[in-house]
N, C-alpha and C positions, 0 to 999 in steps of 0.2 A: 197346644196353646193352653195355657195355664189359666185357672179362672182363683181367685181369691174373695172370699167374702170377707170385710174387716170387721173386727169385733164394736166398732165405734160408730155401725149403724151405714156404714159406707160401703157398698158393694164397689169392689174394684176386681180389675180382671189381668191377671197377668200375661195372661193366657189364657198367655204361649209361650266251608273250603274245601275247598274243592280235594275230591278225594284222591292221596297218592299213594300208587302202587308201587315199588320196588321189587323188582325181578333179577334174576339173574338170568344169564345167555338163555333161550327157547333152546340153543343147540345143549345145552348142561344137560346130562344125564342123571345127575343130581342136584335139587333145591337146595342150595347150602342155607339159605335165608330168606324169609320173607317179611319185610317191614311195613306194617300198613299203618296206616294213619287215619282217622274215623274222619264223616265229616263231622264240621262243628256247631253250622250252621245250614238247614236247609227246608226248602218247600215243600211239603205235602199236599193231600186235596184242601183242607178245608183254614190248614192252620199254617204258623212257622216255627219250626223248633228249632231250640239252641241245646245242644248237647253236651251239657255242664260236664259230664265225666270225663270228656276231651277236653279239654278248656284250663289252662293254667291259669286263669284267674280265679278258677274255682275249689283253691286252695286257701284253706283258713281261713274266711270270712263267713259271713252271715249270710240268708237269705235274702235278707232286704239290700245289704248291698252286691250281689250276684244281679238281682231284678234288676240294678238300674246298669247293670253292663250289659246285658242284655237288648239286640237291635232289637228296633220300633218301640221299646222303655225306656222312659227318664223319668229323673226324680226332680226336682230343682228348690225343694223345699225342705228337705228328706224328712216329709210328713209323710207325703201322698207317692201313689204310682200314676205314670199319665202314659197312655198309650197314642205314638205319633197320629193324629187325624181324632181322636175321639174324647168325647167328652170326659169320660172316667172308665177306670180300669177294675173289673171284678176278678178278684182271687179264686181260686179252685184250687184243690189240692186232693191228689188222684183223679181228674176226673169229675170231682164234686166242690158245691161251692164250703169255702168252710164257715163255721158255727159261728161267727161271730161279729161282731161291731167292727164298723172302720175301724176306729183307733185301735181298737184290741189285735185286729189282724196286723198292721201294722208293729206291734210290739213282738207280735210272734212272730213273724221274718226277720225282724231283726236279733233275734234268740234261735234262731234255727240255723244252725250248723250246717253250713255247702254244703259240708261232704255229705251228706245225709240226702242231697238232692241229683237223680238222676238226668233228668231233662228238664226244660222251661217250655212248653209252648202260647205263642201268643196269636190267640183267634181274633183277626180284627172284623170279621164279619160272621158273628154268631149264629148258628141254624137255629128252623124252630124250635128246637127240645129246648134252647136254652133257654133260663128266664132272666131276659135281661130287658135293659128299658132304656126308650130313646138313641143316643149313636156310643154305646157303653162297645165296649170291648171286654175280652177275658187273658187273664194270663193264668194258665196251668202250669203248676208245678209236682212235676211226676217227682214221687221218691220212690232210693233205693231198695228194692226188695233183698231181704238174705236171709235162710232158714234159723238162721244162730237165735238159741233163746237165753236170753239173759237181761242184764239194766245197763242202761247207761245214762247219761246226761252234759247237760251242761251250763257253766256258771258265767253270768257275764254281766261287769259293772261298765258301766259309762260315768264319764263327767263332761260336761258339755257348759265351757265359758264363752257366753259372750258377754250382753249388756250385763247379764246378769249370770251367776254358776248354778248349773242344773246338772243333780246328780240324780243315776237310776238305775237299778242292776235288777236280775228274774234268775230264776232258776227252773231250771228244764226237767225232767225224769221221766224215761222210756222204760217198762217193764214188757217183756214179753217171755211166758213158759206155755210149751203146746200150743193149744187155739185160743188163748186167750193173751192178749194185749192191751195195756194199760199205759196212757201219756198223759203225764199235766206240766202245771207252770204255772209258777205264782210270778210276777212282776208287779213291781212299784218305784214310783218316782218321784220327782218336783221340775214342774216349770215353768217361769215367769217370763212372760214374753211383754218387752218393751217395743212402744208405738211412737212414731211421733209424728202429725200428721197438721198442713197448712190447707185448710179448706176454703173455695171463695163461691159464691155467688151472685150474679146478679143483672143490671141493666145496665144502659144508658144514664140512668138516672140514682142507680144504687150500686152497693156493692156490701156485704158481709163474709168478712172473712172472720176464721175460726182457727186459732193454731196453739198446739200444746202436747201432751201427753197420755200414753193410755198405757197404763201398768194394770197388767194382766198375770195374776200366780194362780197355778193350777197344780192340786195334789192329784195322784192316781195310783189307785188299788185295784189289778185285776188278776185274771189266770183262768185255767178250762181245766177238766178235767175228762178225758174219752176212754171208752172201755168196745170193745172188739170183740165179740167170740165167732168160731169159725163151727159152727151145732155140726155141719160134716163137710161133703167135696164140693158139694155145693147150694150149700147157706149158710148165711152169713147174717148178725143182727146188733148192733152198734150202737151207743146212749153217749149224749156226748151234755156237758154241763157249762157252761161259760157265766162269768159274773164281770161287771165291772162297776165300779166305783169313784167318782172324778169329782175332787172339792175343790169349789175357784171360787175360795172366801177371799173379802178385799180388792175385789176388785175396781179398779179408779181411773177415773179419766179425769183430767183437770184441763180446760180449752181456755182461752184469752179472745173474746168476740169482739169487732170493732165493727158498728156501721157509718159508712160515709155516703153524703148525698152530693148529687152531681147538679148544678142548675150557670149555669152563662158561662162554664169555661170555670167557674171556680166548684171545691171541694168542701165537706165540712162533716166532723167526724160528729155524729148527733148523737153516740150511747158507743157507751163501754161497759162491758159486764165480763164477770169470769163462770163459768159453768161448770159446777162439779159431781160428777157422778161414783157414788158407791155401789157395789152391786157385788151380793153371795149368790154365786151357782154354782150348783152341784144336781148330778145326776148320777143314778143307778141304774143298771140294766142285767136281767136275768134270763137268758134262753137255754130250754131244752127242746134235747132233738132225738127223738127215736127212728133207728134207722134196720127196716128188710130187707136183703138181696136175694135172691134164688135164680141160678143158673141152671135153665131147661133143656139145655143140650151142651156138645164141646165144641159147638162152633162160635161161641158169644152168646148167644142167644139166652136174657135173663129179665126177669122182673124187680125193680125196686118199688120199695111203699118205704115213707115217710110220713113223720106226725112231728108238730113242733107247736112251743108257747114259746113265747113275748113277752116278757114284762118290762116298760120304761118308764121311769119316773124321775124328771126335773121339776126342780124348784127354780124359782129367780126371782129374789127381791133386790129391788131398784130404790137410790135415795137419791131424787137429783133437786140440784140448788141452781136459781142463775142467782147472782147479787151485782148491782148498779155499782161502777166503780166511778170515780172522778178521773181529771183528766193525766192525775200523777199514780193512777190505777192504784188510791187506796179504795177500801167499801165503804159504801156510802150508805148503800139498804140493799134487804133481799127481795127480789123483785120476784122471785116464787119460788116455789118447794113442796115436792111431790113427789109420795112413796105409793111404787106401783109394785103389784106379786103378777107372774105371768107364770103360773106349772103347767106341767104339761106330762098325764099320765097316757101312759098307748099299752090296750092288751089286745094279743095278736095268740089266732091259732090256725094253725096251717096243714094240708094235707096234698100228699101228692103221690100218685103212681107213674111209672114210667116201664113199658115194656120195649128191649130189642128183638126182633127176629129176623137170624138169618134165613133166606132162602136160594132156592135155586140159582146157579148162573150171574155170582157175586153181587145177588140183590141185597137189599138190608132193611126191613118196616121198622118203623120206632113209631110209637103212639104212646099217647096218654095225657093226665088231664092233672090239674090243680085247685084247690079251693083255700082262699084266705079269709076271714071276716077277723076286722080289723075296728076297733072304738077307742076312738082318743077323747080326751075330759083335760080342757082348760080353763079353767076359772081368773080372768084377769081382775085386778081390785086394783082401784086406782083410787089414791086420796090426796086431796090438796091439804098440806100440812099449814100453810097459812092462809088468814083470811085473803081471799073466802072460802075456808076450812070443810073437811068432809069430804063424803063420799062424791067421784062424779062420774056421774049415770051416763055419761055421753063415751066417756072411753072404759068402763068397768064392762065385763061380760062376762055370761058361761058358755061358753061354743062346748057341745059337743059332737062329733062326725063320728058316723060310723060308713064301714065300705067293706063291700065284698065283691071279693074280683073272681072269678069262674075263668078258667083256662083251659081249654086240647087244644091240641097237635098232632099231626103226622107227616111225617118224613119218611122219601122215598130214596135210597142211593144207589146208583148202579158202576159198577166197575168195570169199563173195556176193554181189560188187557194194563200192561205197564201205563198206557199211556195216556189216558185216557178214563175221566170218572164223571161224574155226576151228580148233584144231590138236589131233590126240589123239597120244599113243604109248605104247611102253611100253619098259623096259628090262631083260634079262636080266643078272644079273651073279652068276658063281660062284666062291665064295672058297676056298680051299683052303689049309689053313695047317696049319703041324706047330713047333711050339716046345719044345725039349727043352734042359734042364741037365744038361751030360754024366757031371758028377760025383755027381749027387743025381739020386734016383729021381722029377722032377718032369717031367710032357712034359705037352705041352698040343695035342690034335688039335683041328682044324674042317674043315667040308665044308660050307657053307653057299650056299641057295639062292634068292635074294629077283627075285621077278616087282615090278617098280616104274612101276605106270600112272602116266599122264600126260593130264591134259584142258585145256584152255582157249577161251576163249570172247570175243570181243572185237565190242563194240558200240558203231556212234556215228551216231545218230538224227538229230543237226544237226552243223554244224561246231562248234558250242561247247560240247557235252557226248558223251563218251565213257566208257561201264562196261566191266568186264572183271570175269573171274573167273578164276583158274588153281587147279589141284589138281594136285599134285605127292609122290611117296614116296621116298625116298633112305635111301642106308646112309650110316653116317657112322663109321668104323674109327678104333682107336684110333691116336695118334702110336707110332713105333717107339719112343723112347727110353722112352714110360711102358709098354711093354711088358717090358723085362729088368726084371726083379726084383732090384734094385739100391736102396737108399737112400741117401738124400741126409738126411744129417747137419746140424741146427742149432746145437743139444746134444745131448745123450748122451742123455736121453732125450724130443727133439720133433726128428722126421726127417720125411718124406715116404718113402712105399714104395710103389716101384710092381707093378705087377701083371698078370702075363701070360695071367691066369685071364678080363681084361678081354674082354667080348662087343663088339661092334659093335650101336651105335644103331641102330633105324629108326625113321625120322619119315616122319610124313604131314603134309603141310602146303599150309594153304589159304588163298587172299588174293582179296577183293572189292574193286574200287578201283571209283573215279570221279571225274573229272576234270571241272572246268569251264572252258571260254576258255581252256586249258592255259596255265594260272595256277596255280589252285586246287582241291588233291586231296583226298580222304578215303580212307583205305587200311583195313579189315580183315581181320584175319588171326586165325587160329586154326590152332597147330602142337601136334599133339600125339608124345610121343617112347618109345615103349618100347624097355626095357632101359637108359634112362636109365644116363648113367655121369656120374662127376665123383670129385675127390680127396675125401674125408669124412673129418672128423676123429673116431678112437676115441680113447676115453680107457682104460687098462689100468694091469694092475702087472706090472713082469718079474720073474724069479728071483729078484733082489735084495731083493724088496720096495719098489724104486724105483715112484712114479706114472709113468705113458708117455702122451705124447699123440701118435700118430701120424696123420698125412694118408694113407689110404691109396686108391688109386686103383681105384675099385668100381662096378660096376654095383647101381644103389639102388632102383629101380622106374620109375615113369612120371612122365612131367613135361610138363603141359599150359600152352602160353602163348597167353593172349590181348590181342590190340592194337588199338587205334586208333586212328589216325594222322593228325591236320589239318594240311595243309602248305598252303606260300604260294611259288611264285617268279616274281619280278614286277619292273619296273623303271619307279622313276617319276621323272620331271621329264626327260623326254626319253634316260630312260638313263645320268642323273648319281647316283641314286641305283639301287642291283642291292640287292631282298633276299630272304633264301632262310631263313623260317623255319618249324620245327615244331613241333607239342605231339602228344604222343602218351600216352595212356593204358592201363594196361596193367592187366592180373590172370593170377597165375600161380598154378599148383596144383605140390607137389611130395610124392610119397607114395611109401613106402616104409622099409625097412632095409637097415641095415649089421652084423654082427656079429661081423667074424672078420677075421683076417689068414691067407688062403689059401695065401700062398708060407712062413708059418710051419710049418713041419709036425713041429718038435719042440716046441710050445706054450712056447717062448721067455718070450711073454706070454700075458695073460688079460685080454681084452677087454671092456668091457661093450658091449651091443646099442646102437646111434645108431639111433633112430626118427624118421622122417622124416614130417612130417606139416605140411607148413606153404603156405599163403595169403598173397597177395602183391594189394596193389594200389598200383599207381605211376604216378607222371606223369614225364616227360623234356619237359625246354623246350632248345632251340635255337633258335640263329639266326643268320646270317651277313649282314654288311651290308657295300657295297663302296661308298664314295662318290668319286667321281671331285670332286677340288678344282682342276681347273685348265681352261680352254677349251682349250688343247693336249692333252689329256688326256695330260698327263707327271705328273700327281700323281697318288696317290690314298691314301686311310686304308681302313686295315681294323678292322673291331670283331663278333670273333666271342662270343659267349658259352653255355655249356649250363647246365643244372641237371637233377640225379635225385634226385628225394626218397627217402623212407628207404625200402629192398625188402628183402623178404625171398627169399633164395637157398637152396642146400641148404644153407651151413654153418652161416648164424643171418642175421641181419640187416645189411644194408650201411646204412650212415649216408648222410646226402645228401653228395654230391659235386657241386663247381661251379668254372667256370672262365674266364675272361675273358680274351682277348686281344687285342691292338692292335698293329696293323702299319701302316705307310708307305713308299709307294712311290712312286722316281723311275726315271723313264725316259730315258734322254742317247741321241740316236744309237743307237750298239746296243749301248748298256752300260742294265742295270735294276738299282737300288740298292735292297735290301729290308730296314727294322729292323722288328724284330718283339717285343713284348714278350709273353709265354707267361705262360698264369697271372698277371696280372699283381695280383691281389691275396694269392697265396700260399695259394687255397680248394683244392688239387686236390689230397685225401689221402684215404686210404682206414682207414676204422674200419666196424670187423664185430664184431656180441657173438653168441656163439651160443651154445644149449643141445642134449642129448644124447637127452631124454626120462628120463633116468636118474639126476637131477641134477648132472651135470658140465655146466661150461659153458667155454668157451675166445675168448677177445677178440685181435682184430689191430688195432695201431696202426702205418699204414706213412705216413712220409713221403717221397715220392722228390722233395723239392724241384724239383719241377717249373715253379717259377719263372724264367725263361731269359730273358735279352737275345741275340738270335742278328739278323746281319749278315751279309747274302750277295749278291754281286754277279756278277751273269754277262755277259760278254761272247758275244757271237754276230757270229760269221765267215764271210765266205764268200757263196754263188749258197741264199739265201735260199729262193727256187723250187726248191730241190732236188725230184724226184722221191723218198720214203720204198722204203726196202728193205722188201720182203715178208719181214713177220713170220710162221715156220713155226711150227704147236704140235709139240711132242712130245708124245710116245706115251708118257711117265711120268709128266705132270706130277701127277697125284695122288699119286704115291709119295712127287715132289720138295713136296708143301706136308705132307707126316706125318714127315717128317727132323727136324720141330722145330725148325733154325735160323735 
């Protein structure tokens, strides 16, 4: 299920072979031949891996489009990774998570050359070693190892039309002589994402709708740089450099507001205003990571240590205008005008050990611990540009939080033979946070301390049937940005406000799979989540006697989801036809309330109570189909397509959403030509109607034209057998995916 935050202050959620042998006669005295076939897809204890080097669709493309051919992965946005049943998807590469920001990993899969990748695997129920948060999943991406020392790379432009043309291309380069290894990549781009969105609110007795435009242009400068030496047979010590850079000068929302009053059956539109907001953001991000391995025996048994920094730094300055129109929508007067700055700096240093040790009778101990401290500085300034001009003390602040989270683990894993494995642990993790507004009497302590078992259980009776069960419990902390208590402005009165009074999630969560001729799965799951959080819309009236609808960012109660999941990934006519579909059925419970804006504390406004009380039963169809058109296998067609029928979320009900894509690929030497048509019927929008229990009720109508013709071609250079640089995880990377960018 797909979740979408909109850049216009509106949280909307979208979301949502078997192995053959060939033989000749047992009576043949001689093997004339033996033809074997790998599998391509199949179940282990803890994971599911897809065996890209068997796989004809893993031929000349990227890594980011391999992930989403990949069962239990979809993309539907081709921003993000989503893993079936889980909130978000963490990257690793070998093993480790890798160095960098969402969007930046994102730009390196997409620059990273298939062939270059041996296997995918996707852990939908993470053990304690891992550091993950709330109902996250991991997808690993193993690459190919080969002694050859030499360089290679590779070039790759895009252009990307829809509402608007977005060009962007990066350049790759692999060094490796003896033990040392050398990879970077610069990438840069432009893109302008067009909005257009029909917003309503209201009562029996009112209604304000909002509808218009949000033109969004975003420049981007990034790339990494990692260095690898191998000191002898077994140690290893790794420095890895990431930068990114992202300017979203210009940016504008232009809305058309109409309020109408309801009284005897008759209608009466009492104010007309247009809304327009300018807004510069930009942000910079700088992480390093120092990385030691030492391998204490030959049977696995090693130590890693890691050290990492953090550096984030946004700006956001806001110019928003509403002006009174008349009834032929000329201006009349400007009814307000107010420049707000909201930055947001975060320095983060991290440290982390991990030891494995094998022992006796295919045991396996893993222990070890983490430490983050973590201080973020938001200075909001907010000034009314017209009378009554100046500073205002009531929405201006300096929030700064700081937090430190303390982490061990141990894991126990035992192996019975083929058939039969084990794995339990648990994770200590203590949070410690002080969040104060230096100017206003608002601080916010925690000292929190959560024990988070770990069980699982893996069983496979024949070669062609495999069960498993895992239980799993995680904290899931809020993003630092919806921490300052800071709003974000649509109109004057429909903002988002966030909230530093926000608890951290915990979830318990359970999944029962089974697997046939690792083809064919059946997955359930049942996740339940207390202290549940999400943005809720209250409806109020401020001082003015204005109606308010605010998003405000709240812990709401408990929220229980249940799944079931039928999938397929299978290849048939000799591996000219790959298809990777699922249907998955769902029921979710969400209960609770909302009543109050906590960071308000001179009742500004008067909220009424949002009662949360709602039932949810859904189905999601996907499916990914790869057909190879050519005996050289230089062609191919893609035809992916999803469907979510109508669910009910915290904020009211999502409409169905659906989506069609069509892609063509050619392969020349070692250029691969990719057109892709996105959305290709124009279904992929998002309509939400919801009610309060109080009767208010508030609707979102967003289109982000997500219709796209996008053409990208990469060229690959170079000692192809490259040996891969060892990928170091830092010791921040949960800080670096709560930075929100």
């Amino acid at each position: 299920m797909k979740r979408i935050i909109t850049t216009a202050a509106v949280l909307t959620i979208a979301f949502f072979n078997a192995q053959q042998v060939k033989k000749d006669s047992a009576s043949s005295k001689e093997i004339q031949e033996v033809t074997m076939t790998k599998k391509v897809f199949q179940k282990k204890a803890d994971r599911m891996v897809f065996d890209v080097a068997n796989s004809p669709i893993a031929k000349g493309t990227t890594g980011f489009d391999l992930l989403k051919e990949t069962p239990m992965v979809s993309s539907t946005d081709n921003a993000t990774l989503k893993i079936l049943g889980k909130n978000a998807s963490i990257i690793y590469i070998n093993g480790r998570k890798s160095n960098m920001e969402p969007e930046a990993v994102i730009e390196m899969l997409k620059n990273m050359p298939s062939e270059n990748i041996s296997k995918i695997e996707v852990i939908t129920m993470p053990s304690s070693e891992f550091q993950v948060e709330g109902n996250q999943g991991i997808i690993n991406i193993i690459l190919k190892k080969k002694p050859t020392d030499g360089t290679n790379g590779n070039i790759r432009i895009e252009d990307n039309q829809g509402y608007f043309n977005n060009p962007s291309g990066s350049i790759t380069l692999n060094y490796r002589k003896n033990k040392l290894g050398i990879s970077g990549n610069a990438n840069s781009g432009k893109y302008t994402q067009q909005q257009y969105y029909i917003l309503s609110n209201g009562n029996d007795s009112y209604k304000l709708t909002s509808e218009g435009t949000v033109t969004g242009p975003r420049t981007y400068l990034g790339g990494y740089i990692n260095f690898d030496y191998e000191i002898n047979d077994k140690q290893n010590i790794g420095f890895s450099y990431n930068h990114r850079d992202r300017w979203g000068n210009n940016f504008r929302s232009n809305l058309y507001n109409e309020t109408t009053e309801y009284s005897g059956g008759n209608s009466t539109i009492t104010e007309r205003t247009r809304t327009e907001n300018l807004t510069k953001d930009n942000s910079k991000n700088d992480a390093f990571n120092l990385n030691y391995e030492l391998k204490t025996d030959d049977k696995g048994s090693k130590l890693s240590l890691s050290s990492s920094y953090l550096h984030y730094n946004k700006t956001e300055d806001n110019n928003n205008s509403t002006i009174t129109l008349d009834e032929n929508k000329n201006e009349v007067s400007v009814d307000s005008r107010f420049m707000q700055k909201t930055p947001l700096i975060i320095n983060n240093y991290g440290f982390q050990a991990d030891y494995v040790q094998k022992l006796k009778k295919d045991y396996t101990l893993s222990f070890g611990g983490s430490y983050n401290s973590t201080k973020t500085d938001s200075d909001t300034y907010y000034e009314n540009l017209i009378p009554p001009s100046g500073k205002d003390d009531d929405q201006s602040n300096h929030f700064i939080y700081t937090e430190k989270i303390t982490g061990l683990y141990v894991t126990l894993e035992k192996s019975f033979g083929e058939k039969l494995s084990t794995k339990i642990g648990t994770r200590f993790e203590n949070t410690n946070a002080n969040g104060n507004v230096t100017d206003k009497n608002l601080e916010v302590k925690r000292n929190n301390n959560n024990f988070l078992p770990y069980v699982s259980v893996n069983y496979t009776p024949t070669q062609n049937h495999n069960l498993s069960y895992s239980f799993s419990s995680r904290v899931a902390r809020p993003a630092f940005w919806a921490l300052n208590p800071a709003r974000i402005y649509l109109t004057k009165v429909n903002y988002i406000q966030n909230n530093p009074f926000t608890k951290s999630e915990i979830y318990y969560n359970n999944e029962l799979m089974y697997m046939y001729k690792n083809s064919y799965f059946v997955t359930a799951s049942y996740n339940y989540t207390s202290n549940a959080a999400e943005q809720i819309p209250l409806h109020g009236v401020n001082k003015d006697g204005e109606n308010v609808l605010a998003y405000i960012r709240s812990n709401y109660g408990d929220k229980q989801e249940i799944g079931l999941t039928f999938g397929m990934q299978k290849q048939f006519f000799k591996g000219i036809w790959s298809a990777n579909h699922s249907l998955t059925l769902g029921h979710n419970i969400y209960k609770g309330s909302v009543d109050g804006d906590p960071t308000d504390t001179h009742n500004l406004v008067t909220f009424k109570k949002n009662t949360i009380d709602r039932r949810a039963n859904y189905f999601q169809f996907q499916m990914s189909n790869n057909i190879r058109l050519s005996a050289k296998k230089d062609w191919f067609l893609g035809i992916n397509y999803f469907y979510l029928s109508p669910l009910q979320i915290e904020i009211g009900e999502l409409r169905p959403i659906q989506s069609a894509d069509i892609s063509v690929k050619k392969i020349w030497n070692n250029w691969t030509f990719n057109l892709q048509l996105r959305d290709a019927f124009g279904l992929n929008k998002t309509k939400i109607y919801g009610e309060d229990g109080s009767g208010n009720y508030n609707t979102v109508n967003q289109n982000q034209y997500n219709r796209q013709l996008v053409f990208t071609a990469t060229y690959n250079f170079g000692n192809q057998k490259l040996q891969k640089v060892r990928k170091a995880e830092g010791a921040n990377e949960d800080i670096k995916n709560r930075t929100g960018n």
